[in-house]
C-alpha positions as CSV (number, residue, x, y, z in Angstrom):
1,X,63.6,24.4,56.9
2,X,65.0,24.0,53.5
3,X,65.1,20.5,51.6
4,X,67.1,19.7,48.8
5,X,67.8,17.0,46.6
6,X,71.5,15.9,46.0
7,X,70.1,12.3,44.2
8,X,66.3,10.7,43.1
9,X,67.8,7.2,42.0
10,X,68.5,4.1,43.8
11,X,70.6,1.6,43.8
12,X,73.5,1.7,40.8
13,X,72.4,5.3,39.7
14,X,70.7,6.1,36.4
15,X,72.6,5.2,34.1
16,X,73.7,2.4,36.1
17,X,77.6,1.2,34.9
18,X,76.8,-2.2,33.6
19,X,73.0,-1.8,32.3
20,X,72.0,-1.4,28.6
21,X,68.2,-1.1,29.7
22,X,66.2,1.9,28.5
23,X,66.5,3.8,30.7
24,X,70.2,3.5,31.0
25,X,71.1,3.5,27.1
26,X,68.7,7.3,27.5
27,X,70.7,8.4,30.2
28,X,73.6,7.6,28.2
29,X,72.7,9.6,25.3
30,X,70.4,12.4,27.0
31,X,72.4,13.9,30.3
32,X,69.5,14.9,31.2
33,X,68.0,12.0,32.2
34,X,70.9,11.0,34.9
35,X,70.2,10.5,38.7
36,X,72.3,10.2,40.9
37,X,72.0,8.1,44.2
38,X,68.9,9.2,46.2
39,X,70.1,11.4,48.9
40,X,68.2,14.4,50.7
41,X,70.3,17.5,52.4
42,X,68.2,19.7,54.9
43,X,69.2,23.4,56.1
44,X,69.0,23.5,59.6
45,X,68.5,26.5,62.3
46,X,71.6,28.1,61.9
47,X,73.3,29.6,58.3
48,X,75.3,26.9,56.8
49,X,74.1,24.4,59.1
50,X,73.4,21.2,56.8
51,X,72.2,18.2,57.2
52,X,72.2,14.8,54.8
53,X,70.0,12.2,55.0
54,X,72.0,9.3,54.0
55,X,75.5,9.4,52.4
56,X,75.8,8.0,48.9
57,X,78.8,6.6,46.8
58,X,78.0,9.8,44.8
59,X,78.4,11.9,47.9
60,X,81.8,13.7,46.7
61,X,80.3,15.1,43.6
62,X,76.9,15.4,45.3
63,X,78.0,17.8,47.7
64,X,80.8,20.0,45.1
65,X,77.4,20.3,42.8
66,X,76.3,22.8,45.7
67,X,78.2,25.7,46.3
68,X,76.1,26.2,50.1
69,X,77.6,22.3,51.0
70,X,81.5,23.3,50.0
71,X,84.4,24.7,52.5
72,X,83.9,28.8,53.3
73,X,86.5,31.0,51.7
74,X,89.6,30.6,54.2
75,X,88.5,27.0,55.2
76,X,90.1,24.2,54.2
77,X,87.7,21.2,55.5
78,X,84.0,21.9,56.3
79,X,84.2,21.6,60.2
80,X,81.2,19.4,60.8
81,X,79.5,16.7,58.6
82,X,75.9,15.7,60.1
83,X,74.2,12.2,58.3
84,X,71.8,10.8,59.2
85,X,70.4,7.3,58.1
86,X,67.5,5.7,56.9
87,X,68.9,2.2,56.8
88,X,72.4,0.2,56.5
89,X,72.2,-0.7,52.8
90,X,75.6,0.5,50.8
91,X,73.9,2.4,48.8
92,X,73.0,4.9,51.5
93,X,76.2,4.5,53.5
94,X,79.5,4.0,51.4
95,X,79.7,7.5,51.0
96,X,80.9,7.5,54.6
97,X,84.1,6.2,53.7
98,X,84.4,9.2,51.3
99,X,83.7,11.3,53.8
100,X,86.9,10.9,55.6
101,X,88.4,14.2,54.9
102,X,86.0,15.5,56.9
103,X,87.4,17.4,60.5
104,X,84.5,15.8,62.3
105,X,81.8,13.2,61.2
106,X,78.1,12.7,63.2
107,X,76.2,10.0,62.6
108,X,72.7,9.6,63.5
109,X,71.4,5.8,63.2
110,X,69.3,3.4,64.3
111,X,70.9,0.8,66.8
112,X,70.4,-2.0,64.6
113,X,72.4,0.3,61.3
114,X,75.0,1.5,63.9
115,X,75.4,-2.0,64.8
116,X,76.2,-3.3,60.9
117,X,78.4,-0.1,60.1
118,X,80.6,-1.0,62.8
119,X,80.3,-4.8,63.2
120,X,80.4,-5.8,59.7
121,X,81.7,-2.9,58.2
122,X,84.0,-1.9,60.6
123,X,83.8,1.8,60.2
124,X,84.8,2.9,63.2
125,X,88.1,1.0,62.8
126,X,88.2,2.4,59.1
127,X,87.9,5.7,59.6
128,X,88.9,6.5,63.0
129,X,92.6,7.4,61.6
130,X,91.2,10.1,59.4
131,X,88.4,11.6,61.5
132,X,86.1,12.2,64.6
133,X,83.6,10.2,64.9
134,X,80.3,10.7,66.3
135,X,77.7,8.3,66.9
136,X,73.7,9.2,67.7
137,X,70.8,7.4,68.6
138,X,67.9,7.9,66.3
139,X,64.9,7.5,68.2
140,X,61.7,5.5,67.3
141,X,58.2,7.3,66.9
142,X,57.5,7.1,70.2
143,X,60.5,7.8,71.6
144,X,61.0,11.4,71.3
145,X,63.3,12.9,69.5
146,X,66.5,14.2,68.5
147,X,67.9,17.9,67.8
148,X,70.5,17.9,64.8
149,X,71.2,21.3,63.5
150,X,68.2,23.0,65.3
151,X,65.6,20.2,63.3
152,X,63.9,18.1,65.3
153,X,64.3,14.5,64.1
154,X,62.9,10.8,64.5
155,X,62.3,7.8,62.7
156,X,59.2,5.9,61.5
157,X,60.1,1.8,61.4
158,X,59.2,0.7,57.8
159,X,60.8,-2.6,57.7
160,X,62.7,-5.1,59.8
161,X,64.6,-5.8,55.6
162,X,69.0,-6.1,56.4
163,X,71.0,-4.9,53.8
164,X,72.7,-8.9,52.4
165,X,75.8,-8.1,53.9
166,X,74.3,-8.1,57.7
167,X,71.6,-10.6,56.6
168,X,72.3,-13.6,59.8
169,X,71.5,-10.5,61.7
170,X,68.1,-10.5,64.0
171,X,64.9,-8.9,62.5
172,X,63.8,-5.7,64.6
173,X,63.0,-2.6,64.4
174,X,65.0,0.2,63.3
175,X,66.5,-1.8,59.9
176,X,64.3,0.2,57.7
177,X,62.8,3.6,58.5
178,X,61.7,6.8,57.6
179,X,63.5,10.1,59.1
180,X,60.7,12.4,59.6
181,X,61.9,16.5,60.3
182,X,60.3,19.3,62.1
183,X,61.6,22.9,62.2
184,X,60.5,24.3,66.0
185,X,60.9,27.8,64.5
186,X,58.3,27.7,61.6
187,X,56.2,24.3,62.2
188,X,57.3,22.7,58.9
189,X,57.3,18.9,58.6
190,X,59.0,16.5,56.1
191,X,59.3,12.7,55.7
192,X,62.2,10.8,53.8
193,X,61.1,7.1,52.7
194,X,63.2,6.0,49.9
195,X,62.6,2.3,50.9
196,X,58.7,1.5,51.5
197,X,58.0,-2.7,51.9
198,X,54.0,-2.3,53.3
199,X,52.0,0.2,53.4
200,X,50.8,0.7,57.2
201,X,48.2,2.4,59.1
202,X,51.4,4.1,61.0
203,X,52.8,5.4,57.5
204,X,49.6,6.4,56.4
205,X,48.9,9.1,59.8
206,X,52.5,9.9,58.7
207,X,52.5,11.0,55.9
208,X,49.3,12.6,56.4
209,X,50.7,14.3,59.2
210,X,53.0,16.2,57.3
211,X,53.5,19.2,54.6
212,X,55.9,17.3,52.2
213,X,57.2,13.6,52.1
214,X,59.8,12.4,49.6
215,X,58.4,8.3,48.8
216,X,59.9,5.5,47.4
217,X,59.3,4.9,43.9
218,X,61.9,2.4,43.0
219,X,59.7,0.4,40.7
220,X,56.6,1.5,38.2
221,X,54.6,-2.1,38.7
222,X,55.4,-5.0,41.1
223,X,56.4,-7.7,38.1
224,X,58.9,-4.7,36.6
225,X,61.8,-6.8,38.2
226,X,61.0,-10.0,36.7
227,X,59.0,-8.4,33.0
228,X,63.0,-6.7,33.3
229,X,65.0,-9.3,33.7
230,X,66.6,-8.1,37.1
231,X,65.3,-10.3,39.4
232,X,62.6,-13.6,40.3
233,X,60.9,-11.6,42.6
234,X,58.4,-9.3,42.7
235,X,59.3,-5.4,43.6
236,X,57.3,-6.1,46.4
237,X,59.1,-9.5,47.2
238,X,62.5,-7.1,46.8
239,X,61.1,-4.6,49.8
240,X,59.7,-1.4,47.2
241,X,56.1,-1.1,47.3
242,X,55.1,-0.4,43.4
243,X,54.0,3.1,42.0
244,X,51.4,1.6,40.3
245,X,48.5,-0.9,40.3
246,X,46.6,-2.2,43.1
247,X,48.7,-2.0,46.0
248,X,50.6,0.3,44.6
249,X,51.2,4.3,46.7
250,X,50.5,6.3,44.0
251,X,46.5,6.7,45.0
252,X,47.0,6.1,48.7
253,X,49.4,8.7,48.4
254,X,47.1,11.2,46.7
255,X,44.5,10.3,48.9
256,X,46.9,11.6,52.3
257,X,46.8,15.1,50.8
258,X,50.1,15.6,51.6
259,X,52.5,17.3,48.9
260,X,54.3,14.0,47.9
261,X,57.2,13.1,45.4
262,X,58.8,10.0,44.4
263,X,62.7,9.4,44.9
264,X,64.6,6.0,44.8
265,X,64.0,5.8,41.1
266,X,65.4,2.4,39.8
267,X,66.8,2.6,36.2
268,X,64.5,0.1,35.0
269,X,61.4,2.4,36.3
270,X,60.1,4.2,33.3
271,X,60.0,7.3,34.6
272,X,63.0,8.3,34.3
273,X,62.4,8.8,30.5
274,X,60.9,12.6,31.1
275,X,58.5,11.4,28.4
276,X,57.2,8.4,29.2
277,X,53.9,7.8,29.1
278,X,53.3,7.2,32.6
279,X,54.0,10.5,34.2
280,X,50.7,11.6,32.4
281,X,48.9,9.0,35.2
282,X,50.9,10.9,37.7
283,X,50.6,15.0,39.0
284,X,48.5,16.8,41.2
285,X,46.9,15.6,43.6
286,X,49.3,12.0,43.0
287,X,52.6,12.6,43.6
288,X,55.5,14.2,41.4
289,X,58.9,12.6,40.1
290,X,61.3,14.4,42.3
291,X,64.1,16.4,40.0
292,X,67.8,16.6,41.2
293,X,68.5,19.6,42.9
294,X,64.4,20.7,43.8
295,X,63.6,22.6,46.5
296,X,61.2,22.8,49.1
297,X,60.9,25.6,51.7
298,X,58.8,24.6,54.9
Protein backbone atom coordinates (compact mmCIF):
# COMPACT_ATOMS: atom_id res chain seq x y z
CA UNK A 1 0.00 0.00 0.00
CA UNK A 2 1.27 3.29 -1.07
CA UNK A 3 0.19 6.69 0.65
CA UNK A 4 0.59 9.90 -0.70
CA UNK A 5 -0.06 13.39 0.15
CA UNK A 6 -1.90 15.60 -2.48
CA UNK A 7 -2.60 18.51 0.58
CA UNK A 8 -1.30 19.01 4.60
CA UNK A 9 -3.55 22.31 5.14
CA UNK A 10 -6.91 22.79 6.26
CA UNK A 11 -9.45 24.87 5.74
CA UNK A 12 -8.65 28.07 3.17
CA UNK A 13 -5.25 26.59 2.16
CA UNK A 14 -1.87 28.18 3.08
CA UNK A 15 -1.80 31.07 1.88
CA UNK A 16 -5.34 31.30 2.52
CA UNK A 17 -7.05 34.14 -0.22
CA UNK A 18 -8.06 36.81 2.30
CA UNK A 19 -5.32 36.38 5.21
CA UNK A 20 -2.36 38.69 5.79
CA UNK A 21 -1.23 36.50 8.81
CA UNK A 22 2.32 35.15 8.92
CA UNK A 23 1.99 32.47 7.67
CA UNK A 24 0.12 33.60 4.74
CA UNK A 25 2.17 36.87 3.90
CA UNK A 26 5.39 33.68 3.89
CA UNK A 27 3.55 31.68 1.70
CA UNK A 28 3.04 34.58 -0.44
CA UNK A 29 6.54 35.45 -0.78
CA UNK A 30 8.27 31.90 -0.30
CA UNK A 31 6.27 29.10 -2.69
CA UNK A 32 7.59 26.91 -0.73
CA UNK A 33 5.72 27.32 2.10
CA UNK A 34 2.14 26.68 0.29
CA UNK A 35 -0.30 23.84 1.26
CA UNK A 36 -2.76 22.92 -0.32
CA UNK A 37 -6.12 21.48 1.18
CA UNK A 38 -5.30 18.31 3.27
CA UNK A 39 -6.15 15.35 1.14
CA UNK A 40 -4.52 11.70 1.21
CA UNK A 41 -4.46 9.41 -2.17
CA UNK A 42 -3.74 5.56 -1.47
CA UNK A 43 -2.59 2.93 -4.19
CA UNK A 44 -4.60 0.16 -3.99
CA UNK A 45 -4.20 -3.76 -5.07
CA UNK A 46 -4.25 -3.39 -8.55
CA UNK A 47 -1.70 -0.80 -10.90
CA UNK A 48 -3.33 2.45 -11.24
CA UNK A 49 -5.84 1.62 -8.79
CA UNK A 50 -6.18 4.94 -6.53
CA UNK A 51 -7.90 5.86 -4.02
CA UNK A 52 -8.56 9.61 -2.28
CA UNK A 53 -9.46 10.18 0.99
CA UNK A 54 -11.55 13.27 0.82
CA UNK A 55 -11.87 15.48 -2.22
CA UNK A 56 -10.79 19.11 -1.87
CA UNK A 57 -11.58 22.35 -3.70
CA UNK A 58 -7.95 21.89 -4.80
CA UNK A 59 -8.73 18.48 -6.13
CA UNK A 60 -8.17 19.52 -10.01
CA UNK A 61 -4.69 20.65 -9.60
CA UNK A 62 -4.16 18.18 -6.82
CA UNK A 63 -4.59 15.34 -8.95
CA UNK A 64 -2.76 16.97 -12.57
CA UNK A 65 0.40 17.56 -9.95
CA UNK A 66 0.62 13.58 -10.23
CA UNK A 67 1.29 12.08 -13.39
CA UNK A 68 0.14 8.26 -11.72
CA UNK A 69 -3.60 10.13 -10.95
CA UNK A 70 -4.00 11.63 -14.73
CA UNK A 71 -5.92 9.84 -17.84
CA UNK A 72 -3.53 6.76 -19.62
CA UNK A 73 -2.28 7.62 -23.07
CA UNK A 74 -5.41 6.93 -25.34
CA UNK A 75 -7.86 7.78 -22.56
CA UNK A 76 -9.76 10.61 -22.36
CA UNK A 77 -11.50 10.44 -18.71
CA UNK A 78 -9.92 8.31 -15.96
CA UNK A 79 -12.68 5.47 -15.81
CA UNK A 80 -13.25 5.30 -12.13
CA UNK A 81 -12.84 7.89 -9.33
CA UNK A 82 -12.89 6.13 -5.67
CA UNK A 83 -13.30 8.99 -2.49
CA UNK A 84 -13.74 8.22 0.38
CA UNK A 85 -14.71 10.63 3.38
CA UNK A 86 -13.78 11.51 6.63
CA UNK A 87 -16.54 14.00 7.30
CA UNK A 88 -19.19 16.37 5.40
CA UNK A 89 -17.31 19.73 5.94
CA UNK A 90 -16.72 21.63 2.37
CA UNK A 91 -13.45 21.63 2.69
CA UNK A 92 -13.19 17.90 2.26
CA UNK A 93 -16.15 17.54 -0.22
CA UNK A 94 -16.49 20.49 -2.77
CA UNK A 95 -14.02 18.96 -4.79
CA UNK A 96 -16.88 16.55 -5.75
CA UNK A 97 -18.50 18.91 -7.78
CA UNK A 98 -15.15 19.24 -9.72
CA UNK A 99 -15.08 15.95 -10.15
CA UNK A 100 -17.84 15.80 -12.60
CA UNK A 101 -15.97 14.97 -15.62
CA UNK A 102 -15.30 11.96 -14.27
CA UNK A 103 -16.97 8.62 -16.26
CA UNK A 104 -17.93 7.20 -12.96
CA UNK A 105 -17.75 8.55 -9.28
CA UNK A 106 -17.78 6.20 -5.87
CA UNK A 107 -18.31 7.50 -2.83
CA UNK A 108 -17.69 5.93 0.37
CA UNK A 109 -19.35 7.78 3.46
CA UNK A 110 -20.69 7.66 6.57
CA UNK A 111 -24.65 7.61 6.68
CA UNK A 112 -24.87 10.67 8.46
CA UNK A 113 -22.15 12.58 5.50
CA UNK A 114 -24.12 10.76 2.71
CA UNK A 115 -27.10 12.14 4.28
CA UNK A 116 -25.83 16.12 4.18
CA UNK A 117 -24.22 15.67 0.55
CA UNK A 118 -27.42 14.72 -0.74
CA UNK A 119 -29.99 16.45 1.52
CA UNK A 120 -28.51 19.75 1.89
CA UNK A 121 -26.19 19.72 -0.76
CA UNK A 122 -28.11 18.03 -3.19
CA UNK A 123 -25.34 16.27 -4.95
CA UNK A 124 -26.97 13.67 -6.32
CA UNK A 125 -29.33 15.99 -8.13
CA UNK A 126 -26.15 18.18 -9.05
CA UNK A 127 -24.13 15.83 -10.56
CA UNK A 128 -26.22 13.11 -11.78
CA UNK A 129 -26.37 14.87 -15.42
CA UNK A 130 -22.59 14.66 -15.69
CA UNK A 131 -21.78 11.31 -14.09
CA UNK A 132 -22.32 7.87 -12.31
CA UNK A 133 -22.76 7.98 -9.12
CA UNK A 134 -21.93 5.51 -6.54
CA UNK A 135 -22.73 5.60 -3.10
CA UNK A 136 -21.01 3.15 -0.10
CA UNK A 137 -21.45 2.56 3.26
CA UNK A 138 -18.42 3.18 5.37
CA UNK A 139 -18.66 1.01 8.20
CA UNK A 140 -18.05 1.72 11.94
CA UNK A 141 -15.10 -0.02 13.99
CA UNK A 142 -17.04 -2.64 14.75
CA UNK A 143 -18.75 -3.23 11.87
CA UNK A 144 -16.44 -4.78 9.58
CA UNK A 145 -15.31 -3.57 6.79
CA UNK A 146 -15.24 -2.46 3.35
CA UNK A 147 -12.95 -3.53 0.12
CA UNK A 148 -12.17 -0.36 -2.15
CA UNK A 149 -9.40 -1.04 -4.55
CA UNK A 150 -8.20 -4.25 -2.85
CA UNK A 151 -7.64 -1.97 0.74
CA UNK A 152 -9.53 -2.99 3.40
CA UNK A 153 -11.27 0.09 4.84
CA UNK A 154 -13.37 1.38 8.05
CA UNK A 155 -13.88 4.21 10.10
CA UNK A 156 -13.02 5.26 13.69
CA UNK A 157 -15.95 7.84 15.09
CA UNK A 158 -14.02 10.91 16.36
CA UNK A 159 -16.75 13.36 16.71
CA UNK A 160 -20.46 13.69 16.51
CA UNK A 161 -19.14 17.94 15.15
CA UNK A 162 -21.68 18.82 11.63
CA UNK A 163 -20.14 20.88 9.17
CA UNK A 164 -22.52 24.63 9.83
CA UNK A 165 -24.32 24.02 6.77
CA UNK A 166 -26.11 20.65 8.23
CA UNK A 167 -25.81 21.99 11.80
CA UNK A 168 -30.06 21.36 12.90
CA UNK A 169 -28.93 17.92 12.00
CA UNK A 170 -28.98 15.13 14.88
CA UNK A 171 -25.67 14.41 16.73
CA UNK A 172 -24.43 10.70 16.06
CA UNK A 173 -22.00 8.84 15.08
CA UNK A 174 -20.30 8.80 11.89
CA UNK A 175 -20.09 13.05 11.53
CA UNK A 176 -16.48 12.90 12.29
CA UNK A 177 -14.15 9.97 11.77
CA UNK A 178 -10.99 8.50 11.02
CA UNK A 179 -10.60 6.18 7.81
CA UNK A 180 -8.22 3.56 8.92
CA UNK A 181 -6.56 1.16 5.74
CA UNK A 182 -5.23 -2.28 5.68
CA UNK A 183 -3.53 -3.90 2.73
CA UNK A 184 -4.49 -7.94 2.98
CA UNK A 185 -1.49 -8.56 0.79
CA UNK A 186 1.41 -7.08 2.92
CA UNK A 187 -0.28 -6.39 6.55
CA UNK A 188 0.29 -2.65 6.38
CA UNK A 189 -1.95 -0.35 8.35
CA UNK A 190 -2.65 3.48 8.07
CA UNK A 191 -4.97 6.00 9.80
CA UNK A 192 -6.27 9.39 8.28
CA UNK A 193 -7.41 11.95 11.20
CA UNK A 194 -7.29 15.41 9.86
CA UNK A 195 -10.09 16.45 12.42
CA UNK A 196 -9.29 15.13 16.17
CA UNK A 197 -11.99 16.95 18.99
CA UNK A 198 -10.93 14.42 22.18
CA UNK A 199 -8.52 12.35 22.62
CA UNK A 200 -10.06 8.77 23.52
CA UNK A 201 -9.04 5.46 24.84
CA UNK A 202 -10.53 4.14 21.30
CA UNK A 203 -8.04 6.56 19.26
CA UNK A 204 -5.39 5.91 21.40
CA UNK A 205 -5.47 1.49 20.68
CA UNK A 206 -5.83 3.06 17.17
CA UNK A 207 -3.32 4.64 16.48
CA UNK A 208 -1.20 2.30 18.41
CA UNK A 209 -2.52 -0.31 16.34
CA UNK A 210 -1.05 0.86 13.33
CA UNK A 211 2.39 1.42 11.30
CA UNK A 212 1.67 5.15 10.20
CA UNK A 213 -1.23 7.59 11.01
CA UNK A 214 -1.54 11.03 9.34
CA UNK A 215 -3.11 13.45 12.78
CA UNK A 216 -4.67 16.58 12.91
CA UNK A 217 -2.51 19.41 13.59
CA UNK A 218 -4.67 22.33 12.72
CA UNK A 219 -3.63 24.48 15.63
CA UNK A 220 0.05 24.85 17.53
CA UNK A 221 -1.73 25.79 21.13
CA UNK A 222 -5.52 25.80 22.10
CA UNK A 223 -5.76 29.93 22.59
CA UNK A 224 -3.97 30.16 18.87
CA UNK A 225 -7.54 31.07 17.50
CA UNK A 226 -8.31 33.73 19.86
CA UNK A 227 -4.10 35.07 20.57
CA UNK A 228 -4.93 35.19 16.33
CA UNK A 229 -7.71 36.85 15.98
CA UNK A 230 -9.79 34.09 14.11
CA UNK A 231 -12.11 33.12 16.49
CA UNK A 232 -13.66 33.43 20.52
CA UNK A 233 -13.10 29.96 21.01
CA UNK A 234 -10.61 27.86 21.89
CA UNK A 235 -9.01 25.26 19.06
CA UNK A 236 -10.40 22.86 21.16
CA UNK A 237 -13.87 24.77 21.50
CA UNK A 238 -13.54 24.76 17.39
CA UNK A 239 -13.16 20.64 17.33
CA UNK A 240 -8.88 20.43 16.68
CA UNK A 241 -7.18 19.09 19.63
CA UNK A 242 -3.88 21.38 19.96
CA UNK A 243 -0.21 20.18 19.02
CA UNK A 244 1.01 21.50 21.97
CA UNK A 245 0.55 21.98 25.76
CA UNK A 246 -1.21 19.94 28.08
CA UNK A 247 -3.80 18.26 26.39
CA UNK A 248 -2.26 18.66 23.50
CA UNK A 249 -1.30 15.04 20.89
CA UNK A 250 2.06 15.75 20.34
CA UNK A 251 3.38 13.48 23.58
CA UNK A 252 0.40 11.16 23.60
CA UNK A 253 1.22 10.71 20.14
CA UNK A 254 4.90 9.92 20.72
CA UNK A 255 4.10 7.87 23.46
CA UNK A 256 1.79 5.30 20.83
CA UNK A 257 5.01 4.55 19.03
CA UNK A 258 3.37 4.64 16.00
CA UNK A 259 5.17 6.59 12.94
CA UNK A 260 2.93 9.74 13.11
CA UNK A 261 2.68 13.09 11.15
CA UNK A 262 0.62 16.09 11.36
CA UNK A 263 -1.76 17.26 8.42
CA UNK A 264 -4.64 19.77 8.57
CA UNK A 265 -2.15 22.58 9.09
CA UNK A 266 -4.18 25.91 9.66
CA UNK A 267 -2.35 29.01 8.25
CA UNK A 268 -2.24 30.61 11.46
CA UNK A 269 -0.29 27.32 12.92
CA UNK A 270 3.32 28.23 13.03
CA UNK A 271 4.60 25.47 11.45
CA UNK A 272 4.14 26.14 8.45
CA UNK A 273 7.11 28.60 8.48
CA UNK A 274 9.89 25.59 7.84
CA UNK A 275 11.82 27.53 10.37
CA UNK A 276 9.89 28.26 13.10
CA UNK A 277 10.97 27.59 16.19
CA UNK A 278 8.63 24.98 17.14
CA UNK A 279 9.47 22.18 14.81
CA UNK A 280 12.69 21.88 16.98
CA UNK A 281 10.09 20.58 20.00
CA UNK A 282 8.85 18.29 17.37
CA UNK A 283 10.83 14.91 15.53
CA UNK A 284 11.45 11.55 16.37
CA UNK A 285 9.83 9.90 18.43
CA UNK A 286 6.85 13.01 18.26
CA UNK A 287 5.48 13.30 15.23
CA UNK A 288 6.66 15.04 11.89
CA UNK A 289 5.05 17.98 9.79
CA UNK A 290 3.73 16.00 6.82
CA UNK A 291 5.28 17.64 3.36
CA UNK A 292 3.04 17.77 0.15
CA UNK A 293 3.72 15.01 -1.98
CA UNK A 294 5.54 12.48 0.90
CA UNK A 295 5.45 9.03 0.66
CA UNK A 296 4.90 6.12 2.69
CA UNK A 297 5.20 2.55 1.52
CA UNK A 298 3.46 -0.08 3.96
Amino acid sequence: MLLRTLGTAAGGGVPQWNCACPGCTGARAHPGWRRRHDCLAVLGAAPGSWVLVNATPDIADQLQDQDELRPGAGEDRTPIVRIVLTDAELDHTLGLFRLREARHLEITATAPVRRALTERLRLDEVLGPYTTLTWRELPLAGEGTVDIAGIEVDALPLSAKRPRYAAGEPPEAGWSVAVRLRDPATGGTALYAPALAEWSESFENAVTGVDCAFVDGTFWDDEEPRSTGISTRTATGMGHLPVSGPDGTADRLAKTGTRCFYTHLNNTNPLVDPAAPQHALLGAPAPAVAQEGMEVSL
